[in-house]
C-alpha positions in Angstrom: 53.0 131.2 81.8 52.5 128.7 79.0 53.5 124.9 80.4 54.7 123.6 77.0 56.9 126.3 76.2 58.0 125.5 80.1 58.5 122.1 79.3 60.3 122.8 76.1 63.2 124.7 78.1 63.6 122.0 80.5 64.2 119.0 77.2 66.8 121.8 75.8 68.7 122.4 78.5 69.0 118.7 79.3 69.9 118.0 75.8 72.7 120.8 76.0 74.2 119.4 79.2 73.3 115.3 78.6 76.8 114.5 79.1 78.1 116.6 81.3 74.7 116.1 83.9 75.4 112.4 83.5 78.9 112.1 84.7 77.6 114.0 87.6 74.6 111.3 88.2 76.3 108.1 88.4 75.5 107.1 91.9 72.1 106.6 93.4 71.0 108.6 95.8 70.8 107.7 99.5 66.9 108.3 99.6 66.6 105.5 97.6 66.9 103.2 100.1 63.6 104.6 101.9 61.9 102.3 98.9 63.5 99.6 99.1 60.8 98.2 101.5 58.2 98.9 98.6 60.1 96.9 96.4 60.2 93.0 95.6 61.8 90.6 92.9 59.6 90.9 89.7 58.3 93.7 89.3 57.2 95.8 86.1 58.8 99.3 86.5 58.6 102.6 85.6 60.7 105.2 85.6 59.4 108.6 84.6 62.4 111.2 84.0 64.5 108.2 84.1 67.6 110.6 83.2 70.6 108.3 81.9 69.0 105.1 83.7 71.3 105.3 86.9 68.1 103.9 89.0 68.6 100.4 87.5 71.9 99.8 89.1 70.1 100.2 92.5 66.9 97.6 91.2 69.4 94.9 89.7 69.0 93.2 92.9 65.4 93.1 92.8 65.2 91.9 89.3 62.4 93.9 87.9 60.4 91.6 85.2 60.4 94.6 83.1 61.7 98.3 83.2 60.2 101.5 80.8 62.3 104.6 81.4 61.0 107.9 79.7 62.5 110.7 79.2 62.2 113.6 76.6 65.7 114.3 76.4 67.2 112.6 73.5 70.9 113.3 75.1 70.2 111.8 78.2 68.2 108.6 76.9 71.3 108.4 74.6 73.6 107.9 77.9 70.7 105.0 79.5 71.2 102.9 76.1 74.8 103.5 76.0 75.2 101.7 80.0 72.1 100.4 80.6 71.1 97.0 78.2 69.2 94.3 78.9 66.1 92.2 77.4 63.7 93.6 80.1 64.9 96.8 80.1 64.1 99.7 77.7 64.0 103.1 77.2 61.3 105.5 75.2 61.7 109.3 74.2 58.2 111.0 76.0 57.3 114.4 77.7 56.1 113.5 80.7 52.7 114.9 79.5 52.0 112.3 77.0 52.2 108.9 79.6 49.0 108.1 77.3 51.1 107.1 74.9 52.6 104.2 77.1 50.8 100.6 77.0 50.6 98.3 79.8 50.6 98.4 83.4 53.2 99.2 86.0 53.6 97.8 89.9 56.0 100.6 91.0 56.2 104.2 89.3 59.5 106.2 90.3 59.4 109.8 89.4 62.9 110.9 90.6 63.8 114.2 90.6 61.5 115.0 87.6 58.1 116.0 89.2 59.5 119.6 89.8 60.4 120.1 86.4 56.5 120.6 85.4 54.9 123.8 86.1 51.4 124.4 88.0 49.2 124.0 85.3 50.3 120.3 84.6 51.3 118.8 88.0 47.7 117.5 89.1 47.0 116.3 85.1 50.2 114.3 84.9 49.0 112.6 88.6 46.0 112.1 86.9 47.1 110.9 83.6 49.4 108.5 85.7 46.5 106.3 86.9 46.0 104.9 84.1 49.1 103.2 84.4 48.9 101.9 87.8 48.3 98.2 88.1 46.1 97.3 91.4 48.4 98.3 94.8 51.1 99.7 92.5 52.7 102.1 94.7 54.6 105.7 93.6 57.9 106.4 94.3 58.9 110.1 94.5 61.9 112.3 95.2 61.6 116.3 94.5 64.4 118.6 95.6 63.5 120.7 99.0 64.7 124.2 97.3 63.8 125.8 100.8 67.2 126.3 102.2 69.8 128.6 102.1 72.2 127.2 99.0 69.4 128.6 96.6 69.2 131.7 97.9 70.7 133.5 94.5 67.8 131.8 93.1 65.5 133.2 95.0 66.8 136.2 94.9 67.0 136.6 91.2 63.3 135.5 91.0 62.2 138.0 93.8 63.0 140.6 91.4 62.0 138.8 88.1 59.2 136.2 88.8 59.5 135.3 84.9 58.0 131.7 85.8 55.8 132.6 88.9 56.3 132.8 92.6 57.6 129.6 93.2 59.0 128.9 89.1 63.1 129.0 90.2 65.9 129.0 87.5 68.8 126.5 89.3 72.3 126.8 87.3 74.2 123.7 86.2 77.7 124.6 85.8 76.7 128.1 84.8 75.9 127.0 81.7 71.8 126.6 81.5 69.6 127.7 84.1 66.6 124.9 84.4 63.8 125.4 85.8 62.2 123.7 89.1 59.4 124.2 91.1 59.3 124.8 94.4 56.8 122.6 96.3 56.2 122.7 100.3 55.8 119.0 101.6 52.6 120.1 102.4 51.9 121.6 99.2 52.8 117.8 97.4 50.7 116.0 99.9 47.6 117.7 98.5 48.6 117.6 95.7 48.6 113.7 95.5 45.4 113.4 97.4 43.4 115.6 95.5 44.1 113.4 93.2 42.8 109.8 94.7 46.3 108.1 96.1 46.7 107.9 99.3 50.1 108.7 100.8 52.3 106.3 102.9 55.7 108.0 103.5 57.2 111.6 103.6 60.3 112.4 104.6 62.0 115.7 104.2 65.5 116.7 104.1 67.6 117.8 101.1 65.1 116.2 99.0 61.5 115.3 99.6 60.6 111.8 99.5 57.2 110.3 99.3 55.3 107.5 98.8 52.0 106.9 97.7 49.2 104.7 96.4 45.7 104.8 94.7 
């Protein structure tokens, strides 16, 4: 399995479907408000896999003192600029796997629905990269989807027979049209993930999605 070839299937697909996945993301998601008590007026934010920016509708009340969203799909970060303006807010083309690249410091890191786009071989480097990043109690913010249930079962099936990405490496459809590709972590399996790493972790919460929250 080679990770950047990995990672380049996931910025194509997105690109081929950046309008059409963005219609279908214009509401937050109710997880969200599991961070809101994580959150204060004035923060510096950012938002890795920031998608077409639809996380800054639910911050406006907080007020962020500045927002970064990355992405490395052009289409999507195309949708963000087009609804999303403002003189503390802006948005950079990046791979998730190049947060080097990024200046400053930030008080709260979401990673929404993005984590489980990177295979194995990058998931503990981009935690690590990530620190670097972190100003002093800045706290993570995390949603990955729980693929354990019974609506991805063709997935699973399809992968039993042709493990073309690994074990756990599914391919989820959007509209038929591109198959992306996800991993599929255990809570458990993020937990140690994150403190293998250093941060200590403050929430979990599982349902359709796994949420987590954690600090250095």
């Amino acid at each position: 399995m080679h990770s950047k070839r990995i990672r380049e299937k996931v910025k194509r697909d997105y690109d081929s479907i950046a309008s059409e996945f963005s219609e279908t993301r214009q509401r937050g998601w109710t997880e969200f408000e599991v961070f809101r008590p994580y959150l204060r007026s004035g923060l510096r934010v950012l938002d890795v896999g920031c998608g077409n920016g639809r996380l800054l509708d639910f911050l406006k009340e907080f007020k962020p003192a500045a927002y970064v969203g990355v992405d490395q799909s052009v289409g999507l970060l195309k949708e963000a600029k087009r609804c999303h303006l403002g003189k503390n807010v802006s948005f950079k083309e990046l791979d998730m796997m190049e947060l080097s690249n990024l200046k400053g410091s930030f008080d709260v890191v979401f990673v929404i629905a993005s984590f489980h786009h990177l295979p194995p071989e990058d998931q503990r480097l981009f935690l690590k990269r990530l620190k670097k990043l972190l100003a002093p109690e800045a706290v993570i913010c995390m949603t990955n989807w729980n693929l354990w249930s019974w609506r991805f079962w063709k997935s699973w099936m399809k992968n039993l027979f042709w493990p073309k990405y690994g074990v756990k490496g599914l391919l989820i459809p959007f509209q038929n049209r591109v198959h992306r590709y996800y991993y599929a972590f255990t809570r458990a399996e993020l937990r140690s993930l994150l403190q293998r790493e250093g941060y200590s972790v403050l929430l979990e919460e599982s349902g359709r999605n796994f949420v987590t929250v954690a600090r250095l």
